[in-house]
PDB file of N, CA, C and O in Angstrom:
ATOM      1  N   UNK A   1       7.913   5.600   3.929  1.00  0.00           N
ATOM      2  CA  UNK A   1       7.985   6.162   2.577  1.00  0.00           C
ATOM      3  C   UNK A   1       6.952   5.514   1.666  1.00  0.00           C
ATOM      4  O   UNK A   1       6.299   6.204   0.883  1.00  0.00           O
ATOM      5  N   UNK A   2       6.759   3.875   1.781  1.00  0.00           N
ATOM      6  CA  UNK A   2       6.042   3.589   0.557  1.00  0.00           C
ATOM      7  C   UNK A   2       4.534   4.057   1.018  1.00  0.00           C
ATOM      8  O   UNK A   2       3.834   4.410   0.069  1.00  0.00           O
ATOM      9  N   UNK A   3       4.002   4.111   2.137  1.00  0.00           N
ATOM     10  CA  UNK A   3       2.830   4.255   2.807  1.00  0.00           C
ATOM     11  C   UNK A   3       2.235   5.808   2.149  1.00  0.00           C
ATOM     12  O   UNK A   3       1.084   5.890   1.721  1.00  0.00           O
ATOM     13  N   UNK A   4       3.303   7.133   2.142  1.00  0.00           N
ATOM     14  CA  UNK A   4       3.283   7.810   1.665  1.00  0.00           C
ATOM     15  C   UNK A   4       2.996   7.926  -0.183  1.00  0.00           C
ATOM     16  O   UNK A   4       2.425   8.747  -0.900  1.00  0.00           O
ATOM     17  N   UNK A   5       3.565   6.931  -0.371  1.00  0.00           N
ATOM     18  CA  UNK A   5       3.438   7.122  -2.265  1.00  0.00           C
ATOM     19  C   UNK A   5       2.063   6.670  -2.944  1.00  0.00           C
ATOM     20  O   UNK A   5       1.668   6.811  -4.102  1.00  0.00           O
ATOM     21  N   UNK A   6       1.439   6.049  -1.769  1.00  0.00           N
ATOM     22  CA  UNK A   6       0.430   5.203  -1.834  1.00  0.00           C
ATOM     23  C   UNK A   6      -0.741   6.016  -1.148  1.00  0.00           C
ATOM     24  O   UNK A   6      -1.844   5.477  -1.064  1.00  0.00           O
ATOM     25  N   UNK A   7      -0.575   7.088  -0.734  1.00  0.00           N
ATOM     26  CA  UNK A   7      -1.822   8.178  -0.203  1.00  0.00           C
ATOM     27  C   UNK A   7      -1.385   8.988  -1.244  1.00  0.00           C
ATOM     28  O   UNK A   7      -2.445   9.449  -1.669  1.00  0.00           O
ATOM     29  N   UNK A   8      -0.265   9.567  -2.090  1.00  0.00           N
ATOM     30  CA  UNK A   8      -0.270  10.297  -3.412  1.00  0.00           C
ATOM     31  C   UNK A   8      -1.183  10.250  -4.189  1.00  0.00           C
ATOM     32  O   UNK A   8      -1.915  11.108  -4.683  1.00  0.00           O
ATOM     33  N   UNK A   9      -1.064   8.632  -4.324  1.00  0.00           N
ATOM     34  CA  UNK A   9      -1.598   8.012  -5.596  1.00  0.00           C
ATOM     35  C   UNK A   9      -3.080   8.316  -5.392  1.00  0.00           C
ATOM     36  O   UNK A   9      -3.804   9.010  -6.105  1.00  0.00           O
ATOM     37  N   UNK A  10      -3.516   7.363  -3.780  1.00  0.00           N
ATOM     38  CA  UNK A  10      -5.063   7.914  -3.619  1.00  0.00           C
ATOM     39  C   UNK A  10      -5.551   9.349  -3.855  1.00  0.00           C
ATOM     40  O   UNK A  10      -6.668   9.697  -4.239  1.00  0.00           O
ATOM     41  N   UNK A  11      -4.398  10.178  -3.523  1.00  0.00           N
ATOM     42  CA  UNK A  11      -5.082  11.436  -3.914  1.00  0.00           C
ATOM     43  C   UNK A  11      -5.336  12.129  -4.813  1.00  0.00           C
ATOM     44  O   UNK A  11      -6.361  12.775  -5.030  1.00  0.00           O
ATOM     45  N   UNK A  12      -3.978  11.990  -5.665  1.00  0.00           N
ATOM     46  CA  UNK A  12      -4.384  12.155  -7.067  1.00  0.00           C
ATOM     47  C   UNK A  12      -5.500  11.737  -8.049  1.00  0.00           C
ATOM     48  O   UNK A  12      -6.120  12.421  -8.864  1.00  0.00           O
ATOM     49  N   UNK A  13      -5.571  10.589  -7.785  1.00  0.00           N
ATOM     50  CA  UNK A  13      -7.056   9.579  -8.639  1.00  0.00           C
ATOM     51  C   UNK A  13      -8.087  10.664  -7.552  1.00  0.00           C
ATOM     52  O   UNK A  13      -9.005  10.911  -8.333  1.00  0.00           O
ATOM     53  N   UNK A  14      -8.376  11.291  -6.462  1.00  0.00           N
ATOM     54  CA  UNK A  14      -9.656  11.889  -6.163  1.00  0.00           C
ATOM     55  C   UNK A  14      -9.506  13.314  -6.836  1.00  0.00           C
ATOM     56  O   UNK A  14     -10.568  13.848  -7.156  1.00  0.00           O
ATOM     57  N   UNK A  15      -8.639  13.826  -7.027  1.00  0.00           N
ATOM     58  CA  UNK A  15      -8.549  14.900  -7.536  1.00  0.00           C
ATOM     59  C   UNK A  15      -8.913  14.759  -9.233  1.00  0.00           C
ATOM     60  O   UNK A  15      -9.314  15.767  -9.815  1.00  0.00           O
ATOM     61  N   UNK A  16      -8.827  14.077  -9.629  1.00  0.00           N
ATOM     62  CA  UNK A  16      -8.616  13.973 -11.181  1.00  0.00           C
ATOM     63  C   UNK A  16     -10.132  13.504 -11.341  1.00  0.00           C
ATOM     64  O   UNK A  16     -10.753  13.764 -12.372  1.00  0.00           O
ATOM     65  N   UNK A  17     -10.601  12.926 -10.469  1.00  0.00           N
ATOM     66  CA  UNK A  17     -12.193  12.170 -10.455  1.00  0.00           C
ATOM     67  C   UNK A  17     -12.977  13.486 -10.634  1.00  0.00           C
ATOM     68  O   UNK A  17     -13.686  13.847 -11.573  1.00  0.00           O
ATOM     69  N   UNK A  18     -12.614  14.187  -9.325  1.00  0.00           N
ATOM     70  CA  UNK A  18     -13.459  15.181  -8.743  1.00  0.00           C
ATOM     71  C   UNK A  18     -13.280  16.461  -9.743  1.00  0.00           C
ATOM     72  O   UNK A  18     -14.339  17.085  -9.678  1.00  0.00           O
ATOM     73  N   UNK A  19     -12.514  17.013 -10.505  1.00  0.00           N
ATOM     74  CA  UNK A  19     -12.191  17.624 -11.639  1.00  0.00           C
ATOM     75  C   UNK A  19     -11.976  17.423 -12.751  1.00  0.00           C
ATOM     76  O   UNK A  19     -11.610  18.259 -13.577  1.00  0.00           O
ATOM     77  N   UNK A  20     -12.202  16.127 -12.949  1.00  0.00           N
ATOM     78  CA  UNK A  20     -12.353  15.622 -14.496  1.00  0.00           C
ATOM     79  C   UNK A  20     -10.681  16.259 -14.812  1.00  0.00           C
ATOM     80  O   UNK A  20     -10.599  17.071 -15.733  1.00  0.00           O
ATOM     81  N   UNK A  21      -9.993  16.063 -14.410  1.00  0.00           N
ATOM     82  CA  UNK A  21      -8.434  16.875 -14.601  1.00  0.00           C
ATOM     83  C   UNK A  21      -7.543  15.911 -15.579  1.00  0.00           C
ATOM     84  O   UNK A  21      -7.851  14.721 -15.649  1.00  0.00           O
ATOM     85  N   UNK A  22      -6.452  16.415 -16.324  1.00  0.00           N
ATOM     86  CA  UNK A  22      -5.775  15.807 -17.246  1.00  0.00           C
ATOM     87  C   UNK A  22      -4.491  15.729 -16.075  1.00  0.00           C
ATOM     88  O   UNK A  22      -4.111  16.494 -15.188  1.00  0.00           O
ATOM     89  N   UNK A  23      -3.995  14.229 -16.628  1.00  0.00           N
ATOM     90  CA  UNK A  23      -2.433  14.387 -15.887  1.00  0.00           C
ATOM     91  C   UNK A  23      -1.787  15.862 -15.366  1.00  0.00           C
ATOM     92  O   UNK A  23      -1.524  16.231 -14.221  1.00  0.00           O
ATOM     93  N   UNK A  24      -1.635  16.555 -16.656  1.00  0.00           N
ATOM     94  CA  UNK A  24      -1.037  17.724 -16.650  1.00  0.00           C
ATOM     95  C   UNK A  24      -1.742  18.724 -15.563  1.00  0.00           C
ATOM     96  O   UNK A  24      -1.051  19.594 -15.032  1.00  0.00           O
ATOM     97  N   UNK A  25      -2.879  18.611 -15.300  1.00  0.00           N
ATOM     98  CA  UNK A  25      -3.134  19.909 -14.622  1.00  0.00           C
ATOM     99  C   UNK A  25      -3.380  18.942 -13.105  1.00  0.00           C
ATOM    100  O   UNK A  25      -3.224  19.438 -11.989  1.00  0.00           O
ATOM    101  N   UNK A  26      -3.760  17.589 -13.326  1.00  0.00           N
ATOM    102  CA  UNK A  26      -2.542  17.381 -11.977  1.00  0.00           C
ATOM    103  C   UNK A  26      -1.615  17.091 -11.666  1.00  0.00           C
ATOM    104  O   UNK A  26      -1.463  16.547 -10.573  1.00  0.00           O
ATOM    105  N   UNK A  27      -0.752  17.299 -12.377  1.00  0.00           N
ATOM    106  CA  UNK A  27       0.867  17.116 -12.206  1.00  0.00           C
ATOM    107  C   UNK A  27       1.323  18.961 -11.834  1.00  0.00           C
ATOM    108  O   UNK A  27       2.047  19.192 -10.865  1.00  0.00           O
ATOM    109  N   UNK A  28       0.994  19.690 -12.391  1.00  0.00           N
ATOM    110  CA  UNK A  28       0.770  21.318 -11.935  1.00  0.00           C
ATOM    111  C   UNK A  28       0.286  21.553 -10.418  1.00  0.00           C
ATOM    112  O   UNK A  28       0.819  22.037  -9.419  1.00  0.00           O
ATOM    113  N   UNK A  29      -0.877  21.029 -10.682  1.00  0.00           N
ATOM    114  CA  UNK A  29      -1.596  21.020  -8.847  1.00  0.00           C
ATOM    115  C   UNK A  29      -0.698  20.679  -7.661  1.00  0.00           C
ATOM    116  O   UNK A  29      -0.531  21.282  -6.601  1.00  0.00           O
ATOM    117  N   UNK A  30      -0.051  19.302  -8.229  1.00  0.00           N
ATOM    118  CA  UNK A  30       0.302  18.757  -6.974  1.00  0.00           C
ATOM    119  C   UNK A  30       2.045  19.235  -7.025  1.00  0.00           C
ATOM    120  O   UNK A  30       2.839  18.813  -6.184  1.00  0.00           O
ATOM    121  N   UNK A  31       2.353  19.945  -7.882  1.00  0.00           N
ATOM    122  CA  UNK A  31       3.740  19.921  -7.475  1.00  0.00           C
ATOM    123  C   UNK A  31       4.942  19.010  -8.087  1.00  0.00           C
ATOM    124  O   UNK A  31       6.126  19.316  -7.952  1.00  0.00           O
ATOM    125  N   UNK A  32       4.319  17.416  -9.039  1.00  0.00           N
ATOM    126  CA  UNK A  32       5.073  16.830  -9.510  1.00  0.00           C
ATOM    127  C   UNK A  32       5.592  16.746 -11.100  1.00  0.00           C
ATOM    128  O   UNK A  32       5.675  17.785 -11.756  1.00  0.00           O
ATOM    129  N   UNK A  33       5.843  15.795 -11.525  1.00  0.00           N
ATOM    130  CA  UNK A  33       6.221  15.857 -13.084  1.00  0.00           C
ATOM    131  C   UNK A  33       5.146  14.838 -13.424  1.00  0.00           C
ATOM    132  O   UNK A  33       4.643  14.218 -12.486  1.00  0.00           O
ATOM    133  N   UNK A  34       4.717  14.586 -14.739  1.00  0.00           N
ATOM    134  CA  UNK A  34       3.377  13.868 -15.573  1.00  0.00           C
ATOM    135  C   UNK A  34       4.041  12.893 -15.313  1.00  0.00           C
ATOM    136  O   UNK A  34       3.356  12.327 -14.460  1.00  0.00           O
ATOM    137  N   UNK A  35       4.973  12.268 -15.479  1.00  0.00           N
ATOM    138  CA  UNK A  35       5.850  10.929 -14.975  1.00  0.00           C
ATOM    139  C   UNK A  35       5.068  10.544 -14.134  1.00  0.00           C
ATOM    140  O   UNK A  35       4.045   9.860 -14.147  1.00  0.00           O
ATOM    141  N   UNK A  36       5.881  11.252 -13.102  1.00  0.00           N
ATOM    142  CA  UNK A  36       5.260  10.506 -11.336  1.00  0.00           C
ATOM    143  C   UNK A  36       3.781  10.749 -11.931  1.00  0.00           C
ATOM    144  O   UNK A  36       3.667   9.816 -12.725  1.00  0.00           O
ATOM    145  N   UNK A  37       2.771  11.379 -11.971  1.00  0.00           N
ATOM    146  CA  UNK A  37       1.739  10.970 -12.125  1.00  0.00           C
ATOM    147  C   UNK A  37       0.931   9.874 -12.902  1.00  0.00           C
ATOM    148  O   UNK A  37      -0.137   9.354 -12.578  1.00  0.00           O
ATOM    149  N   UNK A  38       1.660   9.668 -13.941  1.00  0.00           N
ATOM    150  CA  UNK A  38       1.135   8.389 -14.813  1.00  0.00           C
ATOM    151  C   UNK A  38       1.894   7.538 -13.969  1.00  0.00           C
ATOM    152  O   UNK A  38       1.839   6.726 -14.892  1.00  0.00           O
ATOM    153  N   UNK A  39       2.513   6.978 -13.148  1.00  0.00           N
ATOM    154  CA  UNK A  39       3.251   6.023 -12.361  1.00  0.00           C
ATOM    155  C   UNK A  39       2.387   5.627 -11.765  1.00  0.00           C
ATOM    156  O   UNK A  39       1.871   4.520 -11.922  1.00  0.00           O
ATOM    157  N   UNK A  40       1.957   6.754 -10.692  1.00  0.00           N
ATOM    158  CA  UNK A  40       1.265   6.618  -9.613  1.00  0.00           C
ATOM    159  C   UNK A  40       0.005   5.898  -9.839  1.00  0.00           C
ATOM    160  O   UNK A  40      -0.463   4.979  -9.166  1.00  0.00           O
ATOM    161  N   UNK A  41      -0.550   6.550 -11.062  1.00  0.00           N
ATOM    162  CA  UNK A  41      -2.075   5.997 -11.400  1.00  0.00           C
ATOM    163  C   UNK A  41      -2.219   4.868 -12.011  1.00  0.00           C
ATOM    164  O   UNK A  41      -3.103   4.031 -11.827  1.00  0.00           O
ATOM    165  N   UNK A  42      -1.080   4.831 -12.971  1.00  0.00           N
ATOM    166  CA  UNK A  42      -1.093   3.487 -13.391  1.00  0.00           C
ATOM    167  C   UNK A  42      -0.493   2.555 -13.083  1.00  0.00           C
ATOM    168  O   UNK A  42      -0.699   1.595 -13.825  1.00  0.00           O
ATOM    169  N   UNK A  43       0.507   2.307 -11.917  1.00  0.00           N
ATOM    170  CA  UNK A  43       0.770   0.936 -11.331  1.00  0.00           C
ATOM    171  C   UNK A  43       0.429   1.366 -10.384  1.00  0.00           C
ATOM    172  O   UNK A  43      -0.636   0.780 -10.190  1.00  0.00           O
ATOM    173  N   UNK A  44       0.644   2.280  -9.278  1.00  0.00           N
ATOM    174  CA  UNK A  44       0.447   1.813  -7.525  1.00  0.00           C
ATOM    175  C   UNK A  44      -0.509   1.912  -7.155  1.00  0.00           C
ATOM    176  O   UNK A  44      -0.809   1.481  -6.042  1.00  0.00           O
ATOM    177  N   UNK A  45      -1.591   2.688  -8.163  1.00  0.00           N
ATOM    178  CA  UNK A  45      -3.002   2.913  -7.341  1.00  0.00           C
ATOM    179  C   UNK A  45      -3.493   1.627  -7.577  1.00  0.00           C
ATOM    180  O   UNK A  45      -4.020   1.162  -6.566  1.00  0.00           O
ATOM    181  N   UNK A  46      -3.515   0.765  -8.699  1.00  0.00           N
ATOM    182  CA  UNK A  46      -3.837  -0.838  -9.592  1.00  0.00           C
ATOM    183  C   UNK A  46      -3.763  -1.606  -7.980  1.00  0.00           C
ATOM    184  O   UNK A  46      -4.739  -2.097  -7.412  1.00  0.00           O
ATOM    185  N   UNK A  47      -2.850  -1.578  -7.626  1.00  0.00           N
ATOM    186  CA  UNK A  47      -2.282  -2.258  -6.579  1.00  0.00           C
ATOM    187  C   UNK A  47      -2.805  -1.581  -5.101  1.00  0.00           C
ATOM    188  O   UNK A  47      -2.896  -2.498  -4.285  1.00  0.00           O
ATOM    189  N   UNK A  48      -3.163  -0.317  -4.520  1.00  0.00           N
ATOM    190  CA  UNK A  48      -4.035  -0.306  -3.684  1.00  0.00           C
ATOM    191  C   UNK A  48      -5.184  -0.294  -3.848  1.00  0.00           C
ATOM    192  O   UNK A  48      -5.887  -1.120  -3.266  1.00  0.00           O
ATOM    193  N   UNK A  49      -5.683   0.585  -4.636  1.00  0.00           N
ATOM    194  CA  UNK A  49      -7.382   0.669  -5.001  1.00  0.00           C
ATOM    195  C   UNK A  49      -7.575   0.275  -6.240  1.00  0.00           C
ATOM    196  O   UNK A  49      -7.193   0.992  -7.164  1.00  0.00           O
ATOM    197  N   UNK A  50      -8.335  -1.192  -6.520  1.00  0.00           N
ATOM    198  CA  UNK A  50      -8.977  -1.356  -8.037  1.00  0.00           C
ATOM    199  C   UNK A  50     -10.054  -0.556  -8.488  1.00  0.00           C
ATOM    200  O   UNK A  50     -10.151  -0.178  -9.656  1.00  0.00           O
ATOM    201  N   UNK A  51     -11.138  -0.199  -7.290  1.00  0.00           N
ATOM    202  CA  UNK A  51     -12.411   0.580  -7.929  1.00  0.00           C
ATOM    203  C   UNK A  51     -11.657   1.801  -7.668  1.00  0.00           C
ATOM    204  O   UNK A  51     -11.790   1.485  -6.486  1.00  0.00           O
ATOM    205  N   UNK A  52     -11.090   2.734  -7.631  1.00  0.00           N
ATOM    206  CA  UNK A  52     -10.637   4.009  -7.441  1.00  0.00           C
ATOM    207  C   UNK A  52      -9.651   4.271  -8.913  1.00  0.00           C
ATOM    208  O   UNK A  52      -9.527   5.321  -9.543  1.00  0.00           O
ATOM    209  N   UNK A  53      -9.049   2.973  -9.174  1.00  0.00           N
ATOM    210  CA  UNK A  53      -8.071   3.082 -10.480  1.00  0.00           C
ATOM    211  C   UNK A  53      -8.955   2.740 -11.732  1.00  0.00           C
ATOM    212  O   UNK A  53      -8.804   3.321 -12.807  1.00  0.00           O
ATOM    213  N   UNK A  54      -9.824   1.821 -11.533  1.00  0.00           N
ATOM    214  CA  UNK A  54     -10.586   1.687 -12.949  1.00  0.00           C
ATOM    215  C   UNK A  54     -11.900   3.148 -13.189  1.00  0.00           C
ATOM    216  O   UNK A  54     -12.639   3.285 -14.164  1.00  0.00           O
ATOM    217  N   UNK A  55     -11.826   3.963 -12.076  1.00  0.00           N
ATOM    218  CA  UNK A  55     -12.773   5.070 -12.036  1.00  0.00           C
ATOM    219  C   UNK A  55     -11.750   6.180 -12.910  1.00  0.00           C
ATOM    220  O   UNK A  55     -12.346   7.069 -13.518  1.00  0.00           O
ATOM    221  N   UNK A  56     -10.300   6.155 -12.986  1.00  0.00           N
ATOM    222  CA  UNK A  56      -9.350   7.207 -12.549  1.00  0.00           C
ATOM    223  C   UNK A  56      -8.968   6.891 -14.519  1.00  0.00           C
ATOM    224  O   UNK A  56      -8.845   7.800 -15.340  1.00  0.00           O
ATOM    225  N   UNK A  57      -8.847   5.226 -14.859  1.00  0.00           N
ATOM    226  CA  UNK A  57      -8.613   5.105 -15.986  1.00  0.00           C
ATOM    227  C   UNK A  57      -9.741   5.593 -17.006  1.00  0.00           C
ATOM    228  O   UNK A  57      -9.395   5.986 -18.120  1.00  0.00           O
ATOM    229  N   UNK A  58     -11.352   5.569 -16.563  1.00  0.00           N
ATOM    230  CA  UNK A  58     -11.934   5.840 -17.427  1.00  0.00           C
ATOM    231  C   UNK A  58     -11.879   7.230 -17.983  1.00  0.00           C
ATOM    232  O   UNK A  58     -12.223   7.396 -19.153  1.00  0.00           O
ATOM    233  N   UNK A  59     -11.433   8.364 -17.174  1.00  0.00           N
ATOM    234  CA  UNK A  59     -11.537   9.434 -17.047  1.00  0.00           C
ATOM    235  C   UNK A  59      -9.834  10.058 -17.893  1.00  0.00           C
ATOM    236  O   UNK A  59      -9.731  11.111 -18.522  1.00  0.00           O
ATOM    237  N   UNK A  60      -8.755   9.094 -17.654  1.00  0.00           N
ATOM    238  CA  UNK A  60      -7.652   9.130 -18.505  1.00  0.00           C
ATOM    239  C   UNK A  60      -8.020   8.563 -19.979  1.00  0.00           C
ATOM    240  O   UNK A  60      -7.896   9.266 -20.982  1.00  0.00           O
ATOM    241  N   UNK A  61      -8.405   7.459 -20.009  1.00  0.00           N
ATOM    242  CA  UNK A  61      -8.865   6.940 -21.849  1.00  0.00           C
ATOM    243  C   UNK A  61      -9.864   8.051 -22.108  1.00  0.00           C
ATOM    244  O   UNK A  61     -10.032   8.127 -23.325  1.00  0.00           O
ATOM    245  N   UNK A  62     -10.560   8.900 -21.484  1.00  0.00           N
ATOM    246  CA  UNK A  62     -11.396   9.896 -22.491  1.00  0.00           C
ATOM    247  C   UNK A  62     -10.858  11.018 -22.711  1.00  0.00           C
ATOM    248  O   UNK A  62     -11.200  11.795 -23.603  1.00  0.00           O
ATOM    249  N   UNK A  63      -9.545  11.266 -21.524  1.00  0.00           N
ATOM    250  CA  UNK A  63      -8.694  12.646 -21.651  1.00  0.00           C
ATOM    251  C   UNK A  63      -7.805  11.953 -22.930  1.00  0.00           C
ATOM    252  O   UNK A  63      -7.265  12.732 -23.716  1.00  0.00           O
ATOM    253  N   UNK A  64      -7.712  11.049 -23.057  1.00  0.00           N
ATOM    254  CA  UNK A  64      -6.562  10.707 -24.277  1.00  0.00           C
ATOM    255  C   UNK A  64      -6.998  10.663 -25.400  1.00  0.00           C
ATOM    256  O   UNK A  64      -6.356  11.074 -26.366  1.00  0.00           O
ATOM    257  N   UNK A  65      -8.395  10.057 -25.494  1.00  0.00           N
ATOM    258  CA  UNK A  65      -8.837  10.537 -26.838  1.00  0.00           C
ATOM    259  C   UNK A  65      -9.624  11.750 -27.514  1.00  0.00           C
ATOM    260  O   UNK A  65     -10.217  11.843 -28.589  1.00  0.00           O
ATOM    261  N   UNK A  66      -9.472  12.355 -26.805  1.00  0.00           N
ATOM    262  CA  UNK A  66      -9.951  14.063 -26.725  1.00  0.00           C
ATOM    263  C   UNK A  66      -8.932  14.971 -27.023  1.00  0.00           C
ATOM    264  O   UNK A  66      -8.998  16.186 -27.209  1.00  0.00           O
ATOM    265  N   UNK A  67      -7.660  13.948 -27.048  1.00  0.00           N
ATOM    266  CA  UNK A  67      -6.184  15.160 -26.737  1.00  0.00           C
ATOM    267  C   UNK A  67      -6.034  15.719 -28.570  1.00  0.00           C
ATOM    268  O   UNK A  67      -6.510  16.755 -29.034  1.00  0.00           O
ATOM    269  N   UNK A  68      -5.641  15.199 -28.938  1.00  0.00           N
ATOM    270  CA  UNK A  68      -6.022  15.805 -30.603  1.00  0.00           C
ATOM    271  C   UNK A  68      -7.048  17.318 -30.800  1.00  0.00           C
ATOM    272  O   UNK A  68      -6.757  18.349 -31.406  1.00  0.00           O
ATOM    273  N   UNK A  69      -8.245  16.993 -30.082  1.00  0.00           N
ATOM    274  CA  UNK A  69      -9.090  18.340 -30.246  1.00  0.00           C
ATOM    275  C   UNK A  69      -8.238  19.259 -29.512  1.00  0.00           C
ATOM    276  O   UNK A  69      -8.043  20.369 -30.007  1.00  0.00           O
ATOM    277  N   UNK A  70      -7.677  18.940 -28.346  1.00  0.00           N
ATOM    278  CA  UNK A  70      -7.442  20.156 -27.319  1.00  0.00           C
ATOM    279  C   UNK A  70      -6.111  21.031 -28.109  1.00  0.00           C
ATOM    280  O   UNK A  70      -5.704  22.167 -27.863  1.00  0.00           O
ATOM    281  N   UNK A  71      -5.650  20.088 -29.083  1.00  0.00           N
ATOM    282  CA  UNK A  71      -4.391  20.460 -29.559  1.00  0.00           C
ATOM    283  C   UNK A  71      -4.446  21.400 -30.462  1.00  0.00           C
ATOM    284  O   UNK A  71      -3.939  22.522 -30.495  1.00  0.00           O
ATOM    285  N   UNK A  72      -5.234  20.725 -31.326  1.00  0.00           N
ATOM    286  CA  UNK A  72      -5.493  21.939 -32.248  1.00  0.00           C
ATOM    287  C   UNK A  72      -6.512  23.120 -32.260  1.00  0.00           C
ATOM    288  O   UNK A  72      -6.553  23.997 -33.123  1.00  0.00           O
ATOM    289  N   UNK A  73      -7.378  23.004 -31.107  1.00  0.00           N
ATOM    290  CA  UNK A  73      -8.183  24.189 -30.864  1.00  0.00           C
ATOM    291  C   UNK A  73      -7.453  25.210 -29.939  1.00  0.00           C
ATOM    292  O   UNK A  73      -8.016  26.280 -29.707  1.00  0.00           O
ATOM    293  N   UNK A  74      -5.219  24.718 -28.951  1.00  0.00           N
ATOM    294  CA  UNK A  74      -4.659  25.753 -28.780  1.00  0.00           C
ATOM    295  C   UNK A  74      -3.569  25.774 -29.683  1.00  0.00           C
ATOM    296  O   UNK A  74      -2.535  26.214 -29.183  1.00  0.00           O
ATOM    297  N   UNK A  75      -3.472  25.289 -31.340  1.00  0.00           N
ATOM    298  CA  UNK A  75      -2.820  26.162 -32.271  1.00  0.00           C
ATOM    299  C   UNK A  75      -3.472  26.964 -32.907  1.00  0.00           C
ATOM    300  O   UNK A  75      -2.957  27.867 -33.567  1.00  0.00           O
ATOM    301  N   UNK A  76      -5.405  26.647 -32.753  1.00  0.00           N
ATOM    302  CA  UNK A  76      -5.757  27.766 -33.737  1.00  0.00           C
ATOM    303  C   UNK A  76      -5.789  29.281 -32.740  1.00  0.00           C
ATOM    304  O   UNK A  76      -5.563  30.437 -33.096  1.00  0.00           O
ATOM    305  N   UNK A  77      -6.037  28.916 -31.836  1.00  0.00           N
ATOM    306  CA  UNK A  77      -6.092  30.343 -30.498  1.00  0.00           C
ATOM    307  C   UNK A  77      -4.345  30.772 -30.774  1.00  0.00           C
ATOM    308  O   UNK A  77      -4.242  31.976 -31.009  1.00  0.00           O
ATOM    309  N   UNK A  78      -3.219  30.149 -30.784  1.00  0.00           N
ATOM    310  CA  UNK A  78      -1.815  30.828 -31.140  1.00  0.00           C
ATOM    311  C   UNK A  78      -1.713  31.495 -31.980  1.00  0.00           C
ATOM    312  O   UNK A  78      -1.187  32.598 -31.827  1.00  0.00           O
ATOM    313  N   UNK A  79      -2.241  31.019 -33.342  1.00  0.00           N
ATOM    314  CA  UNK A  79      -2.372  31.663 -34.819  1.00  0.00           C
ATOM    315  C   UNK A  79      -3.436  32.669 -34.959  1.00  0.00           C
ATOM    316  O   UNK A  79      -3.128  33.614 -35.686  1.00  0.00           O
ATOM    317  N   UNK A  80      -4.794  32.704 -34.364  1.00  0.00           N
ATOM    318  CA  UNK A  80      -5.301  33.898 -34.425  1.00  0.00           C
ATOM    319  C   UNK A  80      -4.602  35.108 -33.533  1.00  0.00           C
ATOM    320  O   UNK A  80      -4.441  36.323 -33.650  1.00  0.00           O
ATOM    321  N   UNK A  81      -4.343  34.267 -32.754  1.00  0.00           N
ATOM    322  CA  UNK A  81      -3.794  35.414 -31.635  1.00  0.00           C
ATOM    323  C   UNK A  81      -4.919  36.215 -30.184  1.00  0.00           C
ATOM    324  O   UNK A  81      -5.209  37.327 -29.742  1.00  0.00           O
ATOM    325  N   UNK A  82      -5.213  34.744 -29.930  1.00  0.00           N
ATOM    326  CA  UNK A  82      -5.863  35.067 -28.305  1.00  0.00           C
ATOM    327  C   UNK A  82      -5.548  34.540 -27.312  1.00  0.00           C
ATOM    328  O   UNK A  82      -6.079  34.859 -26.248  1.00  0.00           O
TER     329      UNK A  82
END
């Protein structure tokens, strides 16, 4: 089992690398909840892969400070109506 949670984790951090992807659209992809995915990336991958997790964090700190734009550029698309 843990051997398994620990090829998740690797996979997720390649997926999110390789698509520049937000938790959310890999937590959609893979089938799980944003939970397990912020888990995964942020403690167990720390603990198998350091260069794979500090690649995986840079790409989360720029999805996080970007999240504000994404927010309000889909209330203004709700309110116009597209």
């Amino acid at each position: 089992m843990r051997s398994n949670i620990e090829e998740r984790a690797v996979e997720l951090a390649r997926y999110i690398i390789e698509n520049r992807a937000t938790v959310r659209a890999a937590a959609r992809h893979f089938g799980i909840s944003k939970s397990t995915v912020h888990k995964d990336l942020s403690e167990r991958l720390q603990r198998v892969d350091e260069g794979l997790y500090l690649q995986v964090k840079e790409i989360l700190d720029y999805n996080k400070s970007q999240r504000h734009i994404r927010g309000g550029l889909a209330t203004r698309k709700k309110y116009k109506g597209q």
